[in-house]
C-alpha positions in Angstrom: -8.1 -14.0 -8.1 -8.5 -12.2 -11.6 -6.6 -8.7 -11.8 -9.1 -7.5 -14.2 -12.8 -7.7 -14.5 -14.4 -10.0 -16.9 -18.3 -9.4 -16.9 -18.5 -7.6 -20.1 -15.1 -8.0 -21.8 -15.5 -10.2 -25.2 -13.2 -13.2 -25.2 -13.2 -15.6 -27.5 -12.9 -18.5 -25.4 -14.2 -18.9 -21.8 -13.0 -22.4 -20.2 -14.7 -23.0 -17.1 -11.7 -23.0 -14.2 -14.1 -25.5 -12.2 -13.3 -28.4 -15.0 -9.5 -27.7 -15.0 -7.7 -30.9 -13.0 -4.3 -31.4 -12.1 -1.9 -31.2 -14.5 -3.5 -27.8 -15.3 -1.7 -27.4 -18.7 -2.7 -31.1 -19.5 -6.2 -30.3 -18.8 -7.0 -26.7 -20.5 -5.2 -28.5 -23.6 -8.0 -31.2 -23.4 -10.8 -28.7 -22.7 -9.3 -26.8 -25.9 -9.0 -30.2 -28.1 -12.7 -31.0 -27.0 -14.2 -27.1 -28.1 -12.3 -27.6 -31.4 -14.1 -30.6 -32.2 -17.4 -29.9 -31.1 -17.1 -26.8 -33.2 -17.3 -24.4 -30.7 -14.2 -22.9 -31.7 -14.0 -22.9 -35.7 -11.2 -22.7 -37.7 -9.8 -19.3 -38.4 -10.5 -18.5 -34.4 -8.1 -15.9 -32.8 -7.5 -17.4 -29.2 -7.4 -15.2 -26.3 -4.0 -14.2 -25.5 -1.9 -15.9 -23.1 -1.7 -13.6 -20.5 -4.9 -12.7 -20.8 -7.0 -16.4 -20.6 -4.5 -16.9 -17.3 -5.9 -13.6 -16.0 -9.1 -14.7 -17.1 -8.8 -18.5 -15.2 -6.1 -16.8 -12.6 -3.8 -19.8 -13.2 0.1 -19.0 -14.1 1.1 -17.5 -17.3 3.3 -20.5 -18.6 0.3 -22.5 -17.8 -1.5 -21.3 -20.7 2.0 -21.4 -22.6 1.7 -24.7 -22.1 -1.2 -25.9 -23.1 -1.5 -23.7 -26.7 2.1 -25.5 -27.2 0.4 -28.9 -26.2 -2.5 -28.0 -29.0 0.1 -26.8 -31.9 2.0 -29.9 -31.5 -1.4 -31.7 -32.3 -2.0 -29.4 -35.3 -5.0 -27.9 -33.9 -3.6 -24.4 -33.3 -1.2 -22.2 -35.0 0.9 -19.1 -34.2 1.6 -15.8 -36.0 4.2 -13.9 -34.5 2.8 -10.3 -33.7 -0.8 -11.8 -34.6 -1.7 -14.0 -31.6 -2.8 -17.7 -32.2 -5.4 -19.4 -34.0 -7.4 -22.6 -34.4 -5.8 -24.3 -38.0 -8.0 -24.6 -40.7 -7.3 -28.4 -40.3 -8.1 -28.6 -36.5 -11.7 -30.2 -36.6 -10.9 -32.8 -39.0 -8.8 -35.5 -40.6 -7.8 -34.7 -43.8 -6.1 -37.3 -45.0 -7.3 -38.5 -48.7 -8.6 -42.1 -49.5 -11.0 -43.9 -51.4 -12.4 -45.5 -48.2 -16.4 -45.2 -47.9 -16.6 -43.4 -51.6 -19.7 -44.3 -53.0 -19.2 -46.5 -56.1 -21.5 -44.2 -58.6 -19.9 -41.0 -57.3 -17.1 -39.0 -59.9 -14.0 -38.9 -57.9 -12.2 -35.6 -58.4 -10.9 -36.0 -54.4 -8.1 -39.1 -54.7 -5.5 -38.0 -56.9 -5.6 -41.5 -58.5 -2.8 -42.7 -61.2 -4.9 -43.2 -64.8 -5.2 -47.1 -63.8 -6.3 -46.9 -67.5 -2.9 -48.5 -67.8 -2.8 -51.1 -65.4 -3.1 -53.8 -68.3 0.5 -53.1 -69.1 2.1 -53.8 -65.5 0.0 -56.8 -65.7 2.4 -58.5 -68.2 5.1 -57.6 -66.3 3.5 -59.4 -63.6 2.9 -62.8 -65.4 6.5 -62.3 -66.5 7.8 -61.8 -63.2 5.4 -64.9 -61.9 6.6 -67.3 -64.4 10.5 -67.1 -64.1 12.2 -69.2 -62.6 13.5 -68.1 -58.6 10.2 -66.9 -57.8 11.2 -68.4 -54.2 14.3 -65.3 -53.5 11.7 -62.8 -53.4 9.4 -64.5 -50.9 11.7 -64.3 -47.8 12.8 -61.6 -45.1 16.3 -61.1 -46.9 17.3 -57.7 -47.7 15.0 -55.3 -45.8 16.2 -52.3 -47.7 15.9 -53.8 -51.1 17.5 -56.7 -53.2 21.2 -54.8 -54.3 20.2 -55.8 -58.1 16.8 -54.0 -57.7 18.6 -50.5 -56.0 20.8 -50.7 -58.8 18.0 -50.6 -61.6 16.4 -48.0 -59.4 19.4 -46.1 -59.7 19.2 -46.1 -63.2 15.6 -45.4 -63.7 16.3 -42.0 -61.6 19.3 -41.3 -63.6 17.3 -40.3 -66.3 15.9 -37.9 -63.7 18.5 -36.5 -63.3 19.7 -38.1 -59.7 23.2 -38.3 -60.3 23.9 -40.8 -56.8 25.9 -44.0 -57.7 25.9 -45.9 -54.5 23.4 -48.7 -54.1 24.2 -48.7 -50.2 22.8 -44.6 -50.2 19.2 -46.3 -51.9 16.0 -47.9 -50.1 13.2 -49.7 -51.6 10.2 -49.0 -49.8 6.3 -49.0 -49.4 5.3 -45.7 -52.2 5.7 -42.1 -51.1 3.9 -41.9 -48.1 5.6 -44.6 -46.2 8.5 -42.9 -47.7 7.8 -39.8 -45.8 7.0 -41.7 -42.5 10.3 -43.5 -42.3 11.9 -39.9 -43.5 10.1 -38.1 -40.5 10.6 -40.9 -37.7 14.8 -41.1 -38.9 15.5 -37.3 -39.0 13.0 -35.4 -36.6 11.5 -36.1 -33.4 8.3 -34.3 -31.6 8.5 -30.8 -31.8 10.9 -30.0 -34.9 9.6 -27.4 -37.2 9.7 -28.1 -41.0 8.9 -25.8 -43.3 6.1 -26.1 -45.8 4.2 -24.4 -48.7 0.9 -22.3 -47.3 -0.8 -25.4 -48.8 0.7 -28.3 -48.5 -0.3 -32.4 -49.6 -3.1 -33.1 -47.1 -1.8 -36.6 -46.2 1.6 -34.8 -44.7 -0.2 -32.7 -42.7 -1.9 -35.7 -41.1 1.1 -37.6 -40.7 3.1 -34.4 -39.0 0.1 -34.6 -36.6 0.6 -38.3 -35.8 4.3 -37.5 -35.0 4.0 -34.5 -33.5 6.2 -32.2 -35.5 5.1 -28.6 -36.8 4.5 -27.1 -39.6 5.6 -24.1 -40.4 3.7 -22.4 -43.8 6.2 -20.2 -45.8 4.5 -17.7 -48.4 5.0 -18.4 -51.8 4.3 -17.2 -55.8 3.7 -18.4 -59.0 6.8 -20.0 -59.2 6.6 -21.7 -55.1 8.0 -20.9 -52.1 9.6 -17.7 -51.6 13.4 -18.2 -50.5 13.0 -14.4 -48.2 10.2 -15.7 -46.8 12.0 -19.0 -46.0 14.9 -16.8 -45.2 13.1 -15.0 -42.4 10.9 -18.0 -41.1 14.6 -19.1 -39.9 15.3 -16.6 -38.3 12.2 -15.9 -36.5 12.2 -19.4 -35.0 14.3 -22.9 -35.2 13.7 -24.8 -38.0 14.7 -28.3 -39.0 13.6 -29.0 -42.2 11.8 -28.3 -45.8 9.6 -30.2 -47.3 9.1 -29.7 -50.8 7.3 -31.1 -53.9 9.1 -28.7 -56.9 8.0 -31.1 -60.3 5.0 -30.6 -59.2 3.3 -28.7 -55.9 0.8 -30.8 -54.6 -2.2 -29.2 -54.8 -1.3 -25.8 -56.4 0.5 -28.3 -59.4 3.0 -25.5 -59.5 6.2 -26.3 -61.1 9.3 -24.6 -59.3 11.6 -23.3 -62.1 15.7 -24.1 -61.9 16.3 -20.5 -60.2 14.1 -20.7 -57.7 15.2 -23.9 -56.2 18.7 -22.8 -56.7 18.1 -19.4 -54.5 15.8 -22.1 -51.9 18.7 -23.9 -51.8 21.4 -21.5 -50.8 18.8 -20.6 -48.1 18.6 -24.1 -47.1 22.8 -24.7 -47.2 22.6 -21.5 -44.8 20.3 -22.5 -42.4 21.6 -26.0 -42.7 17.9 -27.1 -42.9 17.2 -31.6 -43.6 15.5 -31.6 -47.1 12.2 -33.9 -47.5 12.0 -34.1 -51.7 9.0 -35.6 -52.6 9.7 -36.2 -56.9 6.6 -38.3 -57.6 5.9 -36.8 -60.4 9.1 -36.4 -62.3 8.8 -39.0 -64.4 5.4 -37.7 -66.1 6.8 -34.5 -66.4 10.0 -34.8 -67.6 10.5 -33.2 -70.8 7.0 -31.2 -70.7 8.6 -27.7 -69.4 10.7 -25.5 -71.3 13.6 -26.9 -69.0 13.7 -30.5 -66.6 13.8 -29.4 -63.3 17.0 -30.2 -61.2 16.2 -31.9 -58.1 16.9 -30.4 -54.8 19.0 -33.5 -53.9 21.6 -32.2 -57.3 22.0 -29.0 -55.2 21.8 -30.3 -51.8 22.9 -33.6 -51.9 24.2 -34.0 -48.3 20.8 -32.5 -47.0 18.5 -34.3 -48.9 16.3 -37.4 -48.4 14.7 -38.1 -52.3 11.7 -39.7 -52.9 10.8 -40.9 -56.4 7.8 -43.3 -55.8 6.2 -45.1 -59.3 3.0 -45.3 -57.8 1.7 -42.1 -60.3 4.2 -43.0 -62.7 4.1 -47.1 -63.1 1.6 -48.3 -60.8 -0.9 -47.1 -58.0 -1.1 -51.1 -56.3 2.5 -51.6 -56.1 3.2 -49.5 -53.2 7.2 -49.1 -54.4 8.9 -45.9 -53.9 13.3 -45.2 -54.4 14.6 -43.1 -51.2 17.9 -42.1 -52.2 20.0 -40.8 -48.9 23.4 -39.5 -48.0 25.8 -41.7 -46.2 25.4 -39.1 -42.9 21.9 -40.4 -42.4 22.1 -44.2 -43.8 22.1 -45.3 -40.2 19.0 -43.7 -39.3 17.2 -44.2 -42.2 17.7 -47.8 -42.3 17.1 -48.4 -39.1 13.4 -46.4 -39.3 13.1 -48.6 -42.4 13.5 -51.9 -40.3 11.0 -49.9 -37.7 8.1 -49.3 -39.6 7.9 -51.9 -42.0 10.6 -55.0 -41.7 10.5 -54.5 -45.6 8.9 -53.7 -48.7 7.3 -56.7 -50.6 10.3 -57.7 -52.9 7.6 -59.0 -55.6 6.2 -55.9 -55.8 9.6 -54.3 -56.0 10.4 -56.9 -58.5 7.2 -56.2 -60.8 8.0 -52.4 -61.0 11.6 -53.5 -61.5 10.4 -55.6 -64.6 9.0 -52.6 -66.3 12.0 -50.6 -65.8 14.4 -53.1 -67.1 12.1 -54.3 -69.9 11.7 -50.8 -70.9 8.0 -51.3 -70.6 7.9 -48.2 -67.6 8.7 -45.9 -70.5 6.0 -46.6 -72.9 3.7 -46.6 -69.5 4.9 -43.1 -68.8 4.4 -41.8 -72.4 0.8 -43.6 -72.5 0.5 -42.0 -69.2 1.3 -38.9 -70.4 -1.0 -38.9 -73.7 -4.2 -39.2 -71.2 -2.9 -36.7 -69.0 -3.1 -34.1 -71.6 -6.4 -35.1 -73.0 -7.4 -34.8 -69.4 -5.8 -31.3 -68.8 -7.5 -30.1 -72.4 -11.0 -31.3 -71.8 -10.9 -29.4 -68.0 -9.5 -26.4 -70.0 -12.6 -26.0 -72.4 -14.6 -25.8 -69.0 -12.0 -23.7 -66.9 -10.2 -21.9 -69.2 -7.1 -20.7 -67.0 -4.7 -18.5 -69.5 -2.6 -17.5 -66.1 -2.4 -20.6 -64.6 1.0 -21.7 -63.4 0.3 -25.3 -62.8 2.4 -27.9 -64.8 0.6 -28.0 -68.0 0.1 -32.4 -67.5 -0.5 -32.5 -63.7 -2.6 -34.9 -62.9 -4.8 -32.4 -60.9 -5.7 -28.9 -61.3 -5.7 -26.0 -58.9 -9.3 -24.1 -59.5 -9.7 -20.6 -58.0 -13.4 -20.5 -57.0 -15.0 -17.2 -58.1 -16.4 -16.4 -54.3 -15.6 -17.7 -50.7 -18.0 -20.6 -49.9 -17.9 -22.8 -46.8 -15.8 -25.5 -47.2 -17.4 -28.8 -45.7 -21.1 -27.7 -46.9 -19.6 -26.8 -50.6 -17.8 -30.4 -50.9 -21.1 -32.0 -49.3 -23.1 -29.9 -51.7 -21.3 -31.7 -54.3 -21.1 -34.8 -52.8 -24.9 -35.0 -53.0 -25.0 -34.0 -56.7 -22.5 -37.1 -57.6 -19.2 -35.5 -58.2 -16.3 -35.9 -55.2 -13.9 -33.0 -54.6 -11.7 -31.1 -52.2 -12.0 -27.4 -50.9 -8.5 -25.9 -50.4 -8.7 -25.8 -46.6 -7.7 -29.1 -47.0 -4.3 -28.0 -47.6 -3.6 -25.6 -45.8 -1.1 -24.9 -43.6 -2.1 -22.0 -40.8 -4.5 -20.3 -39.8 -6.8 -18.6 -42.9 -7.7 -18.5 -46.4 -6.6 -15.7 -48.9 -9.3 -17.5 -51.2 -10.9 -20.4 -52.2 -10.0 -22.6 -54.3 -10.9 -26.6 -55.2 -7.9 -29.2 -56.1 -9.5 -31.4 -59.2 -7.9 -34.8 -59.6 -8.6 -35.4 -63.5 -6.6 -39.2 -63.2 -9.0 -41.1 -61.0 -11.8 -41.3 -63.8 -12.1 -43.9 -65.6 -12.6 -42.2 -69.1 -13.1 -39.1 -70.6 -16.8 -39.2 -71.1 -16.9 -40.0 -66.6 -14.4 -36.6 -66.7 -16.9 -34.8 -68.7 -19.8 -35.3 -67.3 -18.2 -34.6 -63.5 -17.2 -31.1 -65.2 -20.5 -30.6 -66.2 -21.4 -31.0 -63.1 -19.0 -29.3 -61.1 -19.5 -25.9 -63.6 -23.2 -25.9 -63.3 -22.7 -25.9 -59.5 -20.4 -22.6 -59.6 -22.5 -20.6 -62.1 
């Protein structure tokens, strides 16, 4: 029976103890999963605490314990210590990012797309690839982790990235970044680690964490990224396992961490002795656009750090190719998860992207690449002029602080209705609220400037 009286004491959550079934814990968790998604309980929601919804249901303490733990391994709730816990901004929906059911008249500023403007030039290195002769080598189950004379030209490629590894044996080929981060996540963590991430995070790790049950932990960052005292003290507040981090370019913020920075979240990350998830997609198109190339995490950490430098931004969106490079303490695992999840990457695709490289014909993609991403990033400037903005000045999206809170779902299916596709920032975000809105524009999945344009127009007339 209850200690204290309820009748008039505001709760935000009231579960009805006649639905709860054996396993209790099991059961609340699914009468919590089931509120979330009818919308009952909306994102931002501070939950009852612990002690107080087992008063509430007279049911044991841990019981409850056991059930919000349940729910933040799912990703629908998460914890503030001293705060209480809270329904995730990301808790009613999937927010992974696709083109799947986009209508085909509507301006696409969601997908984060790859200026297939210059798809004409892998093409050649297609027919090239098609018409010489051995076609038959790269049609067979042979080398699941890549043919050794493709790691070894992936090597190179991310040399000039400055990846300084020389050991084909310490190098995967596999299915672009997010397959990448899969076979990452399934090798080095299991349900319930805790890796740290940016407030917002890329959307499509989020989901995945979900999937696999690991958790998220949002470290507070700044102009320059995440803030290596706030990293500092998330360790020591609670276990953590890992880092994931995108420093060339922060997807969706597009902030570019600067050298210092990642050296000071580096020393925090040696100390703490923390698994490093590098995501470098965008390396390639930025190199030599910054007053100085960014040194990768795995260059400071390379016993920690799992490296991911896919090509599908920088050479080609429909070859799903991606370089993992790995120290020889995790090899095992990571081939083994490779073998797991996908028996192994297409070596014709892997060969294709390895034509450009070796022809050279991956550079002149890059700079063409390049060229539109900066007539992209001018024309958005003439509409948002952001003098302060600390986003890489050729990302391929931008990171638009929206001049008053809106809400989210109803402002992107505003939009939607007027023609134009894009994200709201809840999206990406890791926790439990907002410090304010903002909209993540992809300017690379338009097919020309004048479609760019005329979604700007668009999307201005809508915020005036």
């Amino acid at each position: 029976m209850p200690i204290n009286s309820f009748v008039d004491y505001p709760m935000s959550w009231r579960p009805d103890r006649r639905e709860l079934e054996r396993p209790i814990y099991l059961s609340l968790a699914r009468m919590l999963e089931r509120d979330i998604a009818r919308g009952f309980l909306p994102p931002g929601t501070k939950l009852p605490p612990q002690r107080e919804l087992a008063d509430f249901l007279d049911i044991n303490f841990t019981t409850v314990t056991r059930a919000y733990k349940t729910c933040e391994l799912k990703g629908l709730l998460h914890a503030v210590t001293g705060s209480g816990t809270f329904v995730s901004a990301t808790a009613a929906r999937s927010v992974t990012i696709s083109r799947d059911r986009v209508p085909l008249e509507c301006i696409d500023f969601g997908l984060v797309a790859s200026f297939e403007q210059s798809n004409f030039m892998v093409a050649e290195a297609t027919r090239r690839v098609i018409e010489r002769s051995g076609l038959e080598r790269l049609l067979n189950y042979d080398d699941p982790a890549g043919i050794p004379r493709q790691r070894k030209i992936a090597l190179r490629w991310m040399r000039s990235l400055g990846i300084t590894a020389s050991d084909p044996d310490q190098v995967a080929v596999v299915s672009g970044a997010q397959n990448a981060l899969t076979i990452a996540l399934l090798a080095l963590f299991e349900p319930g680690s805790r890796i740290a991430v940016d407030e917002y995070t890329y959307s499509n790790f989020i989901e995945l964490a979900k999937s696999l049950r690991i958790k998220l932990i949002p470290v507070p960052g700044d102009r320059s990224g995440m803030l290596p005292g706030e990293l500092d003290a998330c360790c020591r507040a609670s276990e953590l396992h890992g880092v994931f981090l995108m420093p060339s370019c922060c997807n969706p913020t597009a902030i570019f961490v600067p050298n210092e920075r990642r050296r000071e979240l580096a020393a925090v990350i040696e100390a703490h002795r923390l698994i490093v998830i590098e995501d470098d997609i965008h390396a390639a198109l930025l190199l030599g656009t910054t007053s100085e190339d960014g040194i990768p995490m795995r260059e400071l950490l390379p016993e920690q750090t799992v490296y991911i430098c896919s090509t599908t931004k920088s050479i080609c969106s429909g070859l799903r190719v991606a370089f993992v490079v790995f120290p020889e303490t995790m090899r095992e695992r990571m081939l083994r998860a490779i073998y797991h999840v996908n028996v192994k990457t297409s070596s014709l695709d892997a060969e294709i992207v390895i034509e450009t490289i070796d022809s050279g014909a991956a550079k002149d993609i890059v700079a063409y690449k390049k060229s539109l991403a900066k007539s992209a990033n001018d024309l958005f400037a003439e509409y948002f002029p952001q003098p302060d903005d600390p986003g890489h000045p050729l990302s391929f999206f931008r990171w638009l602080r929206l001049p008053e809170p809106v809400h989210a779902s109803r402002f992107e299916s505003d939009l939607l209705a007027r023609g134009v596709r894009v994200f709201h920032s809840d999206r990406f975000l890791v926790g439990s609220g907002s410090r304010d809105d903002h909209l993540r524009i992809a300017l690379s999945s338009t097919g020309s400037l004048e479609e760019l344009r005329t979604g700007l127009e668009i999307l201005r007339g809508s915020l005036n």
